[in-house]
N, C-alpha and C positions, 0 to 999 in steps of 0.2 A: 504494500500500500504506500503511495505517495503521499506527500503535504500538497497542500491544497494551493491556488496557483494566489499571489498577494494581489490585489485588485482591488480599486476604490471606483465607486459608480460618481460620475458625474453627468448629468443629465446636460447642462446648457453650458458646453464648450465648443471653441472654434478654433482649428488645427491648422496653422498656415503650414504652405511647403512654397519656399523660395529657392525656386531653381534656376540657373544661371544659364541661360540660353546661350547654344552655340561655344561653350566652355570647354569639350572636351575637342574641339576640333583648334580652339584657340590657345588653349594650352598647349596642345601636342606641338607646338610650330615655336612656343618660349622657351625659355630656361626657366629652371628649376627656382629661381629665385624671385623672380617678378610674377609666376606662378601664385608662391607662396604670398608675395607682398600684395598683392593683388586681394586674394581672398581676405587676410588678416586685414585691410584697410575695410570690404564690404561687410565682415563679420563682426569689426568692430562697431561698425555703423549700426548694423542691426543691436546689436548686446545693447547697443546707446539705449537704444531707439525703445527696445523693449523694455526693459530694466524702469525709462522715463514713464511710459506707459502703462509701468503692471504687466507685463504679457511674461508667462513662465519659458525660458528658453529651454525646447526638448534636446535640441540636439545640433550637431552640424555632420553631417556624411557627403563626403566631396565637396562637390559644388549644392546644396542641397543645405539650407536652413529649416530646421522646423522648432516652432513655438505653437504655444496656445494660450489662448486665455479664457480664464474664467474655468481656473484650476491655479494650482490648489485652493484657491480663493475663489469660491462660485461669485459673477457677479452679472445684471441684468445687459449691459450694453458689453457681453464678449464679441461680439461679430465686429460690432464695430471697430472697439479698440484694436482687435485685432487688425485691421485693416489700415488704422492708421500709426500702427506699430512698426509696419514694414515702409512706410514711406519715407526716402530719402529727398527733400527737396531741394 
């Protein structure tokens, strides 16, 4: 018998996925180092961005951000926030 899988229900959350269009054709053609400076400038932006907003940062997997809001902190306008958590102006 296994343990049981750890899971918390949240009912009113919004998952962004920021993915970085045309990334893996434009990185194949850089160096390895404006690769990295590159990401670490737009992921810095987002961390800003979300952290400013309330939005929980899930993850980064390549070129690929994802956050949500309205976790762990349930709250009524997640859609939104989340939407203007990812906007760079």
């Amino acid at each position: 018998m296994g343990t049981a899988p750890l899971a918390d229900l949240f009912p009113s959350v919004t998952v962004v996925f920021a993915d970085l269009v045309g990334f893996t054709a434009w990185s194949s053609a850089r160096e390895p180092h404006r690769v990295f400076t590159l990401l670490e400038t737009i992921y810095g932006a987002f961390d800003k961005l979300a952290y400013h907003h309330g939005v929980f940062k899930v993850e980064t997997v390549g070129d690929c951000y994802v956050a949500a809001a309205g976790l762990p902190e349930p709250r009524d306008d997640h859609a939104v926030v989340a939407c203007r958590s990812l906007v760079i102006a």
